[in-house]
C-alpha positions as CSV (number, residue, x, y, z in Angstrom):
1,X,12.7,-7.9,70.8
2,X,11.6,-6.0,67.2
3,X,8.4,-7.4,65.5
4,X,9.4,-9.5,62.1
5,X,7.4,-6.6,60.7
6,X,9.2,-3.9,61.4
7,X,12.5,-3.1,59.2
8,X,15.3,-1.0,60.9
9,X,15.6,2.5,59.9
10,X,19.3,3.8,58.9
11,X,20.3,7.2,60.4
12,X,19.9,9.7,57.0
13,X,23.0,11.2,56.3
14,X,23.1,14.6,56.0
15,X,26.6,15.0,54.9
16,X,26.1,12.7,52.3
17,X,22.4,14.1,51.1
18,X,24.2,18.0,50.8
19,X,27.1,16.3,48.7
20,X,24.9,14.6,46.8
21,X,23.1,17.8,45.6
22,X,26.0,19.4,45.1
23,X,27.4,17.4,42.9
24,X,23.6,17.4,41.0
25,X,23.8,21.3,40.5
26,X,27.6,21.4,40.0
27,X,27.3,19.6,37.2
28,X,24.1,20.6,35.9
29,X,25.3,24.3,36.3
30,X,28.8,23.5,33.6
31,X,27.6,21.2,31.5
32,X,23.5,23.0,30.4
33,X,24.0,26.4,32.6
34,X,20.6,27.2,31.1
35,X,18.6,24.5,32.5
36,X,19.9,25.4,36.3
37,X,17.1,27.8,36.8
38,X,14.3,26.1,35.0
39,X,10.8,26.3,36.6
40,X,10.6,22.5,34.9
41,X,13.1,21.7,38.1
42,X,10.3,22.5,40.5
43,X,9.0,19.1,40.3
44,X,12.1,17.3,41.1
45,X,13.4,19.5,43.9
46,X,10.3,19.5,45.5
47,X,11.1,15.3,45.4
48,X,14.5,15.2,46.6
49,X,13.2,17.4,49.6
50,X,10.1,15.3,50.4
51,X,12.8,11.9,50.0
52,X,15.2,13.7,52.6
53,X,12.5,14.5,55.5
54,X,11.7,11.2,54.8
55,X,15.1,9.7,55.0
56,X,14.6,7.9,51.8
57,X,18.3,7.7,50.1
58,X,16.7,5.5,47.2
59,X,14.2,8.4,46.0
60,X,16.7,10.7,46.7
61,X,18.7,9.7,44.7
62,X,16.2,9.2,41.8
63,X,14.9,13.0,42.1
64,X,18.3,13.8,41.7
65,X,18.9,12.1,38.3
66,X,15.3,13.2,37.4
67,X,16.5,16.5,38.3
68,X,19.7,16.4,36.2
69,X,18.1,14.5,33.1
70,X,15.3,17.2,33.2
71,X,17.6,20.2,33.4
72,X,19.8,19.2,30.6
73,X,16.7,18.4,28.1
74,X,15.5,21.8,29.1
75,X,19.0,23.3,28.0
76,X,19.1,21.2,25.0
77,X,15.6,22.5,24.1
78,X,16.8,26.2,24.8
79,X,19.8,25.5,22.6
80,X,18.1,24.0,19.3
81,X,15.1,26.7,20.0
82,X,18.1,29.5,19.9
83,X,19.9,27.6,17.0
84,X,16.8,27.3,15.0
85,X,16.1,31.4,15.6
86,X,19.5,32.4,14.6
């Protein structure tokens, strides 16, 4: 019988994690194309993978939407800085 204090772990889903991405830089990449190679992304790639050894679908997910809000402000930034200088 488990301990009360332990919670069950779900199996991560691998499938699911690589889609998930996918679909991240997919639409990062047609929508703000100039924030897809940001070094600003670091950061939030770096948190996705320590969320997938981890198995952590929750903060995953979050360093994902960090990931995309961060690479579209970065675009936006690019685009008024190259609107303002032309």
């Amino acid at each position: 019988m488990a301990s009360p204090d332990r919670t069950a772990v779900q199996p991560w889903d691998t499938e699911l994690a690589a889609q998930l991405a996918a679909e991240a830089l997919r639409w990062l990449g047609r929508n703000y194309p100039e924030g897809v190679t940001a070094e600003v992304l670091r950061e939030h790639e770096e948190a996705a993978h320590a969320a997938a050894m981890d198995a952590d679908e929750v903060r995953y997910r979050e360093a994902l939407r960090a990931y995309m809000r961060t690479g579209r402000d970065e675009a936006l930034r690019i685009r008024r800085g190259a609107a303002s200088n032309g």
